[in-house]
N, CA, C and O atoms as a GROMACS GRO file, in nm:
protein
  408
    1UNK      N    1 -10.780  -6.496   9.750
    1UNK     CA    2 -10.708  -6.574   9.653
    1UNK      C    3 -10.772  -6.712   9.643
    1UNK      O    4 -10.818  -6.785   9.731
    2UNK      N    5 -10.762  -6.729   9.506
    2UNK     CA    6 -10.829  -6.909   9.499
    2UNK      C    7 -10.756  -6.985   9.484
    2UNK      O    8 -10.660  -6.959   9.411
    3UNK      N    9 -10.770  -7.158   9.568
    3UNK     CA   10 -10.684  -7.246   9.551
    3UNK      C   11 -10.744  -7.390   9.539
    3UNK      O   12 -10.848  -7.440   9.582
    4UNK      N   13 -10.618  -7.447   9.447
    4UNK     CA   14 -10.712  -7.544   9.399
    4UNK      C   15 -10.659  -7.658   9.454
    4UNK      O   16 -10.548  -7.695   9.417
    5UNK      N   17 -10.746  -7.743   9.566
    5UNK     CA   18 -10.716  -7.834   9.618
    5UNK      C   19 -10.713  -7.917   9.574
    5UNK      O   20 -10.811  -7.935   9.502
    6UNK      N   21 -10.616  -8.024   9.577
    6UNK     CA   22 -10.636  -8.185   9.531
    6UNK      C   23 -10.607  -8.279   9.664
    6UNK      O   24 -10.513  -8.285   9.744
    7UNK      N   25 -10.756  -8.364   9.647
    7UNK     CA   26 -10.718  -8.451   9.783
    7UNK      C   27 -10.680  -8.572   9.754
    7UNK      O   28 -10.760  -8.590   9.663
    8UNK      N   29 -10.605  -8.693   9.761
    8UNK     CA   30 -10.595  -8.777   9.774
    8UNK      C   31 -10.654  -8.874   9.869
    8UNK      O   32 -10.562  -8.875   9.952
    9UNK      N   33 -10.740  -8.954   9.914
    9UNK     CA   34 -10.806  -9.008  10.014
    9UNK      C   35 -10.696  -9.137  10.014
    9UNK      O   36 -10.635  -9.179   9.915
   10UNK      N   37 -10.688  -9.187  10.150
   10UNK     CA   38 -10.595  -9.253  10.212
   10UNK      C   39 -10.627  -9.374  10.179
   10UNK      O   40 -10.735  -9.375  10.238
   11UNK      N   41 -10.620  -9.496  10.122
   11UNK     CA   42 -10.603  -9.612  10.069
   11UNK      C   43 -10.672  -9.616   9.947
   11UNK      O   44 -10.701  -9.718   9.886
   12UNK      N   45 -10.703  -9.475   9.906
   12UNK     CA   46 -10.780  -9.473   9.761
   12UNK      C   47 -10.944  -9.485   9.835
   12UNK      O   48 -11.029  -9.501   9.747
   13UNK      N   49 -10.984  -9.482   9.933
   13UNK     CA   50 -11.131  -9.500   9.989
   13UNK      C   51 -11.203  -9.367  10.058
   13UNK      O   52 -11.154  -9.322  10.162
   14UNK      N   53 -11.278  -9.328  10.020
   14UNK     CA   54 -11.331  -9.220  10.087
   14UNK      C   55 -11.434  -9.205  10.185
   14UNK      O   56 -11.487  -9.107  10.237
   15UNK      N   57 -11.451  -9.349  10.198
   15UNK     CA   58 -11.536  -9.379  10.299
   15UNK      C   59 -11.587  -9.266  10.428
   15UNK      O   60 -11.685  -9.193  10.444
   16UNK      N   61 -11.441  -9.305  10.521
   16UNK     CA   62 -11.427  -9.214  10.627
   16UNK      C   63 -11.426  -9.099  10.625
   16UNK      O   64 -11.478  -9.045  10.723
   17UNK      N   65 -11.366  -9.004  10.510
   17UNK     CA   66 -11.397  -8.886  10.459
   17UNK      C   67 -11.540  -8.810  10.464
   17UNK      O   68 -11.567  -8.701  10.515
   18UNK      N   69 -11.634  -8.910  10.389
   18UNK     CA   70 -11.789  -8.842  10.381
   18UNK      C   71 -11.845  -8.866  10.498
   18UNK      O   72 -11.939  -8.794  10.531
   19UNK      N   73 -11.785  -9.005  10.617
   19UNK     CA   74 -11.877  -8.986  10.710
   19UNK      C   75 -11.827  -8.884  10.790
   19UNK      O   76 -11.908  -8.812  10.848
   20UNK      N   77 -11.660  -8.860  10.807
   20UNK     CA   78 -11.678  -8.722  10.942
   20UNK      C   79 -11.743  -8.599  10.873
   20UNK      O   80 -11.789  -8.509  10.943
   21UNK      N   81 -11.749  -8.592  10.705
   21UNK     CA   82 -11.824  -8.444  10.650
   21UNK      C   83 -11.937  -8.478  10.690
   21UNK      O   84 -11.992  -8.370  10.710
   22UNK      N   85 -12.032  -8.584  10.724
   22UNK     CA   86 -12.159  -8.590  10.722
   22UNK      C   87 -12.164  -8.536  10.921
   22UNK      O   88 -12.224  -8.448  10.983
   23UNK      N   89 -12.090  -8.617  10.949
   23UNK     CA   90 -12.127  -8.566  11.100
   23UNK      C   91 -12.061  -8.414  11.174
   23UNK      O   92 -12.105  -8.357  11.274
   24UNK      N   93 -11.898  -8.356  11.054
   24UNK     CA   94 -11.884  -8.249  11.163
   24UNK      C   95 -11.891  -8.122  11.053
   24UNK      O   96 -11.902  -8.003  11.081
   25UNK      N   97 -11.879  -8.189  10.907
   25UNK     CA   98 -11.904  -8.084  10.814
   25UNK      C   99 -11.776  -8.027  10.804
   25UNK      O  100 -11.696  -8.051  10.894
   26UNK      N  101 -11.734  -7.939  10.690
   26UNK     CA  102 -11.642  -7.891  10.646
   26UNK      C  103 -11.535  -7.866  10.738
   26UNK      O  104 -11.428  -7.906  10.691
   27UNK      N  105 -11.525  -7.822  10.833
   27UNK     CA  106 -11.423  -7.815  10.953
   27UNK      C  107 -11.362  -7.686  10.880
   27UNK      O  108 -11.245  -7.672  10.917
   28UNK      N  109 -11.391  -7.613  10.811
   28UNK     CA  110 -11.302  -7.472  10.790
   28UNK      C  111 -11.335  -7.377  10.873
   28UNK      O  112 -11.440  -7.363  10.935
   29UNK      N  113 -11.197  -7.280  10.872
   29UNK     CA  114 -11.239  -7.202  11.001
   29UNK      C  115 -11.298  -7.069  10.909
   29UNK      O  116 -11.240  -7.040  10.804
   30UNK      N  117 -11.384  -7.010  10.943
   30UNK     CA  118 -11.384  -6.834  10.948
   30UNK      C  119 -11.314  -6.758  10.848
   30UNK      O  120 -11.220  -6.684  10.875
   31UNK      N  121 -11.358  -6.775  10.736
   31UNK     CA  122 -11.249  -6.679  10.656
   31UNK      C  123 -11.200  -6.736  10.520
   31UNK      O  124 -11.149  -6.678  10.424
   32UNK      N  125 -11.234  -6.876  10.541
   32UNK     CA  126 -11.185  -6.971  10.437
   32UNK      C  127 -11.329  -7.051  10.388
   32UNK      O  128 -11.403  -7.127  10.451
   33UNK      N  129 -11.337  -6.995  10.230
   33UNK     CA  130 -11.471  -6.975  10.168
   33UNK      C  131 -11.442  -7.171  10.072
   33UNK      O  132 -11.343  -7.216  10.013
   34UNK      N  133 -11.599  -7.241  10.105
   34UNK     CA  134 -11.565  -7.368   9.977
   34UNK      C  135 -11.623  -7.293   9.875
   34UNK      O  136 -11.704  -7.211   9.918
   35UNK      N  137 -11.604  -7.295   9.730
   35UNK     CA  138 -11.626  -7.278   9.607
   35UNK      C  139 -11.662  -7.343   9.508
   35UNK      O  140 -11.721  -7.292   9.413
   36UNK      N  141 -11.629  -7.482   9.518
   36UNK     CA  142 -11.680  -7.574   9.445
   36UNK      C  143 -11.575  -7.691   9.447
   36UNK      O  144 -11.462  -7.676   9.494
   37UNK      N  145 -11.625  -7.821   9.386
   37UNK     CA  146 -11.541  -7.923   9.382
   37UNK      C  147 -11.600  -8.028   9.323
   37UNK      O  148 -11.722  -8.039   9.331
   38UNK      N  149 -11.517  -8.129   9.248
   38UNK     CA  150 -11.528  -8.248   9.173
   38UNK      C  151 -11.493  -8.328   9.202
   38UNK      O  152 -11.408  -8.288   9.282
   39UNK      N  153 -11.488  -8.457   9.202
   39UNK     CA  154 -11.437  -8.625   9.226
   39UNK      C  155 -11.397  -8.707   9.131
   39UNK      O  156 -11.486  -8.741   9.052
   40UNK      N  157 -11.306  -8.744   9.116
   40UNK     CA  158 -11.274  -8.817   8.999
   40UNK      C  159 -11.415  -8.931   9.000
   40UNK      O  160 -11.497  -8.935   9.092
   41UNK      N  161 -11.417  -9.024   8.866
   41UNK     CA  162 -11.468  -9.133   8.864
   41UNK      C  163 -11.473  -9.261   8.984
   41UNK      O  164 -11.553  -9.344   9.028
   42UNK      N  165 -11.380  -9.233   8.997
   42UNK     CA  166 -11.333  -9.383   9.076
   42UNK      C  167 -11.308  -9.364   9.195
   42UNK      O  168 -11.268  -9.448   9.276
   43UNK      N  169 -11.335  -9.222   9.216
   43UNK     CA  170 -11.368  -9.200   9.396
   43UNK      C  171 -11.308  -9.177   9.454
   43UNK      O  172 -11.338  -9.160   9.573
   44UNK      N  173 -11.136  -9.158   9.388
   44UNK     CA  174 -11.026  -9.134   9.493
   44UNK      C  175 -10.970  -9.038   9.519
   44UNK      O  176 -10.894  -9.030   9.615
   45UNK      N  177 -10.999  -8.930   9.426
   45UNK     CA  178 -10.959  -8.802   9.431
   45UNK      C  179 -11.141  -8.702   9.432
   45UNK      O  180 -11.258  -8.721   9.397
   46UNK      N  181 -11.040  -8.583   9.506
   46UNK     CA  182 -11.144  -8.426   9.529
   46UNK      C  183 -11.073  -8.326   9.455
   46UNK      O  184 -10.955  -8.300   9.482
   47UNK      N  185 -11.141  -8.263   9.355
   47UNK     CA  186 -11.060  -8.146   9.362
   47UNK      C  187 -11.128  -8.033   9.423
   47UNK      O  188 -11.244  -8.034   9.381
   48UNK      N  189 -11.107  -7.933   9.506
   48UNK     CA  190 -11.174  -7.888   9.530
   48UNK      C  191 -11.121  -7.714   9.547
   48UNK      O  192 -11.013  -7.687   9.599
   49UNK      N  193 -11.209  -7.618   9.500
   49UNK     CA  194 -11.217  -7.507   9.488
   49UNK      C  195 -11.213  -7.427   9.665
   49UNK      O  196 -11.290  -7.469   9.751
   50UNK      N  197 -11.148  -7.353   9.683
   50UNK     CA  198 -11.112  -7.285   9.773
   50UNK      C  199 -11.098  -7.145   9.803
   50UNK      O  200 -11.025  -7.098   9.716
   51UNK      N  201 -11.140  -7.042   9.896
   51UNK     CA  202 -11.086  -6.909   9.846
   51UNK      C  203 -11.102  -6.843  10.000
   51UNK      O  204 -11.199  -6.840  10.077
   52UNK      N  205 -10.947  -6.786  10.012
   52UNK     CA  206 -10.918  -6.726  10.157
   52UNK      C  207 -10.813  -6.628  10.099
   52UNK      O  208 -10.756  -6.650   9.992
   53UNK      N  209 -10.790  -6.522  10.172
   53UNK     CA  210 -10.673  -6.418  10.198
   53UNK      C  211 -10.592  -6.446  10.257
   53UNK      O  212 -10.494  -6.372  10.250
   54UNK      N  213 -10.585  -6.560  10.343
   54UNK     CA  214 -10.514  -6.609  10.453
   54UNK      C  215 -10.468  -6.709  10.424
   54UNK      O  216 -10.538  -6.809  10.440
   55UNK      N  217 -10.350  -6.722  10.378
   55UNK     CA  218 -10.304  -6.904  10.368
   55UNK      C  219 -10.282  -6.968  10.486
   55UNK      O  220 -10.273  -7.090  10.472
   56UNK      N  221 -10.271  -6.930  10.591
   56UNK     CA  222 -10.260  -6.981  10.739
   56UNK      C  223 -10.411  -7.052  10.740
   56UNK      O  224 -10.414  -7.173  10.766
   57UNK      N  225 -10.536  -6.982  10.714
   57UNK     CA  226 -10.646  -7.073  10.721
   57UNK      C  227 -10.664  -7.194  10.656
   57UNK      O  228 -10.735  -7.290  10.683
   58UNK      N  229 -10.578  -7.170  10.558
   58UNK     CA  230 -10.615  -7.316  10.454
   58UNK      C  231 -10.499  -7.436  10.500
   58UNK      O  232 -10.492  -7.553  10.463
   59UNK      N  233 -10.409  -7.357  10.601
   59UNK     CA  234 -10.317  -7.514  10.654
   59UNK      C  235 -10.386  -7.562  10.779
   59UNK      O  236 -10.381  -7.675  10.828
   60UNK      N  237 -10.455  -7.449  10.824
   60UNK     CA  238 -10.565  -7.512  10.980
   60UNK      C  239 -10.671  -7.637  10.936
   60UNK      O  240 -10.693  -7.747  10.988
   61UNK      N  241 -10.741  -7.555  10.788
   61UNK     CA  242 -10.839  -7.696  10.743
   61UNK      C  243 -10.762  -7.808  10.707
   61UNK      O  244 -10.784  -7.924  10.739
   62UNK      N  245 -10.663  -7.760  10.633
   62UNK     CA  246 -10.617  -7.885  10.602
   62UNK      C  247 -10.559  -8.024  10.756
   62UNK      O  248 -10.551  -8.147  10.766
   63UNK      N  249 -10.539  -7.934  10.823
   63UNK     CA  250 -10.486  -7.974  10.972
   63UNK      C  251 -10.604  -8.096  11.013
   63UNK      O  252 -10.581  -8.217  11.020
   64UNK      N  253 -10.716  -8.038  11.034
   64UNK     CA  254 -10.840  -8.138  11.060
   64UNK      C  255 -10.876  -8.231  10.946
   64UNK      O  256 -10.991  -8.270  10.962
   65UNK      N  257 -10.822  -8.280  10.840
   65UNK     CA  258 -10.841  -8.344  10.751
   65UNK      C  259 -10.711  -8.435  10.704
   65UNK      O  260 -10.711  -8.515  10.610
   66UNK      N  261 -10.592  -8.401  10.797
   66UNK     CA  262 -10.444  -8.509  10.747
   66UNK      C  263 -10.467  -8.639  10.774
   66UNK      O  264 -10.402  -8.730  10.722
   67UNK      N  265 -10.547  -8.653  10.843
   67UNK     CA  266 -10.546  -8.754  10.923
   67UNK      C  267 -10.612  -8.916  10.785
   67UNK      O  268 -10.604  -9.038  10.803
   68UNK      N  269 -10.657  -8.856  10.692
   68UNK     CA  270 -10.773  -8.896  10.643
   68UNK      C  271 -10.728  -8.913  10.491
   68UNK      O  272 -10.742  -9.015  10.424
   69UNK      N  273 -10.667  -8.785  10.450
   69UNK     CA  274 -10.600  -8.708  10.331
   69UNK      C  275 -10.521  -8.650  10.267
   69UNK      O  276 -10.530  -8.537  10.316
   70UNK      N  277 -10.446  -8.645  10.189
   70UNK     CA  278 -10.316  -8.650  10.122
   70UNK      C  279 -10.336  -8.498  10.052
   70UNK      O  280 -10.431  -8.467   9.979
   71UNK      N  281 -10.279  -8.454  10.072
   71UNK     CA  282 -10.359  -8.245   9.963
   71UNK      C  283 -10.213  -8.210   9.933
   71UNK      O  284 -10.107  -8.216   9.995
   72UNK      N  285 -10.270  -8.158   9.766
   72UNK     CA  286 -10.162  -8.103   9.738
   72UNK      C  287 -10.231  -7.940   9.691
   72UNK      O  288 -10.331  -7.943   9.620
   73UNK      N  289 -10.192  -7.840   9.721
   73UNK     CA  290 -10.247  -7.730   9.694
   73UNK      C  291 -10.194  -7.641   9.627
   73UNK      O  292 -10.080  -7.610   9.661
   74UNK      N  293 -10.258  -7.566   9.507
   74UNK     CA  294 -10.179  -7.504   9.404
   74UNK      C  295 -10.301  -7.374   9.368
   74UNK      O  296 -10.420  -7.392   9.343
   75UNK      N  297 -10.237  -7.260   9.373
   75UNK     CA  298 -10.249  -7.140   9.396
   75UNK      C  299 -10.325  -7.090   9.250
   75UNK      O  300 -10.233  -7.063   9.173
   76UNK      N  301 -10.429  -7.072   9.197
   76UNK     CA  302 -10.474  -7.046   9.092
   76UNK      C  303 -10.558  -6.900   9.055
   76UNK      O  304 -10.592  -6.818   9.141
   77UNK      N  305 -10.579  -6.890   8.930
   77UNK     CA  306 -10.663  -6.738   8.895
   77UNK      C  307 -10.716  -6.796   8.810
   77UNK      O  308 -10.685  -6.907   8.767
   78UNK      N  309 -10.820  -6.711   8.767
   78UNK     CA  310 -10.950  -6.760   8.673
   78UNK      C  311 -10.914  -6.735   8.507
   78UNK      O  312 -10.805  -6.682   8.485
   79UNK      N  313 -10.970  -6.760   8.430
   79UNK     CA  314 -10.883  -6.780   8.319
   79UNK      C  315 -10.936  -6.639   8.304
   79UNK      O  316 -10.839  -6.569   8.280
   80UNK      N  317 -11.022  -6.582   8.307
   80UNK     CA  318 -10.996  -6.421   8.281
   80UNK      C  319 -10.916  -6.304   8.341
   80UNK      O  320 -10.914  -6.188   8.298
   81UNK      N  321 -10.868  -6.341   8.422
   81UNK     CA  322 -10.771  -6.282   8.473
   81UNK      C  323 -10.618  -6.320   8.442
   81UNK      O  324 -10.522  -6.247   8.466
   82UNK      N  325 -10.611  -6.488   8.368
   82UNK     CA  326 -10.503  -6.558   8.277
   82UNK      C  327 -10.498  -6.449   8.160
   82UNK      O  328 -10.406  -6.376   8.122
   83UNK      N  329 -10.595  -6.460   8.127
   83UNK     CA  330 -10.613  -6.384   7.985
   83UNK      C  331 -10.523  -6.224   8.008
   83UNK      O  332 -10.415  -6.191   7.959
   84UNK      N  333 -10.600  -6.158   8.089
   84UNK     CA  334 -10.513  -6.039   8.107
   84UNK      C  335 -10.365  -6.035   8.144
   84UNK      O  336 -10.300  -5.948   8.084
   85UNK      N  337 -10.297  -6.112   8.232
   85UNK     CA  338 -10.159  -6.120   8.276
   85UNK      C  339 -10.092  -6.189   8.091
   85UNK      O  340  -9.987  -6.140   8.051
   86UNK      N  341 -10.153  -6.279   8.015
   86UNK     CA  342 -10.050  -6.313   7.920
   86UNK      C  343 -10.100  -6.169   7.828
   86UNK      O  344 -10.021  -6.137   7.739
   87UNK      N  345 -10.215  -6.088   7.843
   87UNK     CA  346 -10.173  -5.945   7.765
   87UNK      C  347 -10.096  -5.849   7.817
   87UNK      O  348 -10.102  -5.732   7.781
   88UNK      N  349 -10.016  -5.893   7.907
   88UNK     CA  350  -9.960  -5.762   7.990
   88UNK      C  351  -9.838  -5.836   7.967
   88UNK      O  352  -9.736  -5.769   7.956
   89UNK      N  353  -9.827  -5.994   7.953
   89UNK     CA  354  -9.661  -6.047   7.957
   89UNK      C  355  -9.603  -5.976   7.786
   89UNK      O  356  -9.495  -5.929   7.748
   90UNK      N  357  -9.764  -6.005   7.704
   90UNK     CA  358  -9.691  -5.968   7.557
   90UNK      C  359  -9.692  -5.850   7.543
   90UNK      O  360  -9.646  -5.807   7.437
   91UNK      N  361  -9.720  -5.797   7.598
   91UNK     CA  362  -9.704  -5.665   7.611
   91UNK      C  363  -9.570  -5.610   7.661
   91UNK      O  364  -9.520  -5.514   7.601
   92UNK      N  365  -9.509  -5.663   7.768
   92UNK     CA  366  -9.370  -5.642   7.787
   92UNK      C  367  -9.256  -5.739   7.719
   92UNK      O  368  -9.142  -5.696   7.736
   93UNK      N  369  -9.264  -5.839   7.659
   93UNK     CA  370  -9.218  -5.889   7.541
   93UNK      C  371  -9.152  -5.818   7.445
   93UNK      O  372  -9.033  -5.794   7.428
   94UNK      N  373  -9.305  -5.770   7.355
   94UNK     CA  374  -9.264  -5.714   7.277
   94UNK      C  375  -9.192  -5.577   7.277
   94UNK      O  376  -9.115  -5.544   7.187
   95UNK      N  377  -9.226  -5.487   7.400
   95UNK     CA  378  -9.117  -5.365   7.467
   95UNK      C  379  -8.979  -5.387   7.477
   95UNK      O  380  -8.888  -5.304   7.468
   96UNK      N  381  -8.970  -5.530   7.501
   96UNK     CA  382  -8.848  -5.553   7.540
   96UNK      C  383  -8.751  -5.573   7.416
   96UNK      O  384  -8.636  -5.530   7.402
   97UNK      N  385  -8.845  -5.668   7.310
   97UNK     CA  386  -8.739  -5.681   7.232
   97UNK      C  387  -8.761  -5.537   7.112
   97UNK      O  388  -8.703  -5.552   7.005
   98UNK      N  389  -8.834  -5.417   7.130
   98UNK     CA  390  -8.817  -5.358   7.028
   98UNK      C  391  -8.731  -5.234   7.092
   98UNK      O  392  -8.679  -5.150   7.018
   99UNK      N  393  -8.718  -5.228   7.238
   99UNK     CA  394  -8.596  -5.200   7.326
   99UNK      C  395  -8.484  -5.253   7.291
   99UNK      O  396  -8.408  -5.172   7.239
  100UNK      N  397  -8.439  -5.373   7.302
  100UNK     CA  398  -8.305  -5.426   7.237
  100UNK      C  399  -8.240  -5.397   7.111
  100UNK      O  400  -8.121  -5.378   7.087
  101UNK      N  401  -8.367  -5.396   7.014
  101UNK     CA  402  -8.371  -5.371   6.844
  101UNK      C  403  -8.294  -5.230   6.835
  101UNK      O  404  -8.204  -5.226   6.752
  102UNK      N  405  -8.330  -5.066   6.942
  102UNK     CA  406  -8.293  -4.991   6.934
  102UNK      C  407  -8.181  -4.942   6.909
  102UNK      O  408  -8.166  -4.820   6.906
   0.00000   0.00000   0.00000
């Protein structure tokens, strides 16, 4: 499953952030894949791409990183797979109301 991290860095500075990534590196455990990620302009936010089976792994990383960072994490699918669930919602929609119509 993919998740889409948002970090908040702790006084708005990310200073300390890039140096423990520079010296201990991602700190994820085994199982919990990075995918990609962006930074706002102004340096204070990460968003960052995530993907584990295990949501227990993604509160361990996050565990080695509270100290530092503010995360709010929100559970996402790719827009092609968006695409299919809103053809399957209108799809039962319209069952439903030509069920009622009956």
């Amino acid at each position: 499953m993919l998740f889409m991290v948002i970090e908040r860095f702790h006084s708005g500075v990310p200073t300390s952030v890039y140096e423990r990534f520079r010296s201990k590196g991602r700190l994820a455990p085994e199982g919990l894949s990075y995918v990609s990620s962006w930074v706002s302009t102004d340096l204070t936010h990460c968003y960052q791409l995530m993907e584990t089976g295990q949501k227990e792994l993604l509160d361990e990383w996050v565990g080695n990183w509270r100290d530092l960072v503010d995360f709010e994490i929100v559970p996402v699918i790719t827009s092609a797979e968006a695409n299919v669930k809103v053809l399957e919602l209108k799809k039962w929609v319209e069952g439903k109301v030509e069920n009622e119509g009956a």
